[in-house]
C-alpha positions in Angstrom: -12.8 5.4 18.2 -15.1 4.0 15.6 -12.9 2.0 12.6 -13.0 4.1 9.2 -13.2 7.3 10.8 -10.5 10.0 11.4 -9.3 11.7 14.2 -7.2 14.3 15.5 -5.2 13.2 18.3 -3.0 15.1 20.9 -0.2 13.2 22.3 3.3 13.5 24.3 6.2 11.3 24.4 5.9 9.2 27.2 7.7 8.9 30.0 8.0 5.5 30.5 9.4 4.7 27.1 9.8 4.9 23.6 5.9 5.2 22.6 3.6 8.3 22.7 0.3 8.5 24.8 -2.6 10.9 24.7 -1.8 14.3 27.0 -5.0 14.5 28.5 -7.6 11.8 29.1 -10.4 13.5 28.2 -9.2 16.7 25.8 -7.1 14.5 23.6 -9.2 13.5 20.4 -11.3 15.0 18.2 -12.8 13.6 14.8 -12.2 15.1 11.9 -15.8 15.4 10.8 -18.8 17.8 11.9 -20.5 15.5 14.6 -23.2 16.6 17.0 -22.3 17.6 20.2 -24.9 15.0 22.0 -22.7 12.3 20.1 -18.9 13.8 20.5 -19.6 12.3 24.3 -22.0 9.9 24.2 -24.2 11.9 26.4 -27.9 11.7 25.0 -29.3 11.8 28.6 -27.4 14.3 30.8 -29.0 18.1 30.8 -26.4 19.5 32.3 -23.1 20.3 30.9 -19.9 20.4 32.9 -16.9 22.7 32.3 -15.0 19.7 30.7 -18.1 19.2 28.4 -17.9 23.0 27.2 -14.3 23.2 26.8 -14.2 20.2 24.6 -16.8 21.6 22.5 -15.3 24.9 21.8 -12.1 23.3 21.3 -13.7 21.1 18.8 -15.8 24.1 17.3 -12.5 25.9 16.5 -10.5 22.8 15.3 -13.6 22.6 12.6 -13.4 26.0 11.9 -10.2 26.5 11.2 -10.8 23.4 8.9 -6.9 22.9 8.8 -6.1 19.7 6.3 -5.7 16.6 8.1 -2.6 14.7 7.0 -2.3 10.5 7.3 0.6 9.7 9.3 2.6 7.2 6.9 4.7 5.3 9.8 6.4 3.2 6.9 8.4 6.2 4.8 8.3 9.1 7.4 9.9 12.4 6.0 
C-alpha cells in the first residue's frame, strides 16, 4: 500500500486473537481509484495472465463499477 491512497480491504476476525487479518492473501485489497491493470500487480513484464490475475481484475472492474462510496473508518468514535 502506497501512503495517501485509499483502499478497499477484505478482512476476517482472526483466529488467534482480538485483531482482524486480510481473508485471502492475494484477493484482499483493492484501491479505490481507476489504476491500470499492469500497475494493480506490479506486473509490467509478464505476458501471460494467470487465473488469479483475471479474477482480481474483474473483481476490481466490478468494485469500480459499482462505484459504491467509500467510507473512512473512524476507530476513535465508532457508531
Amino acid at each position: 500500500m502506497e501512503v495517501g491512497n485509499s483502499y478497499r480491504l477484505y478482512i476476517r476476525p482472526s483466529t488467534s486473537g482480538n485483531n482482524y487479518v486480510l481473508t485471502n492473501d492475494f484477493l484482499s485489497k483493492y484501491p479505490t481509484t481507476k489504476v491500470a491493470h499492469e500497475e494493480l500487480l506490479n506486473n509490467h513484464d509478464s505476458s501471460e495472465i494467470s487465473t488469479y490475475e483475471t479474477l482480481y481484475y474483474t473483481i476490481y472492474d466490478n468494485l469500480l463499477e459499482k462505484n459504491e462510496p467509500i467510507q473512512d473508518a473512524n476507530f476513535d468514535n465508532p457508531k
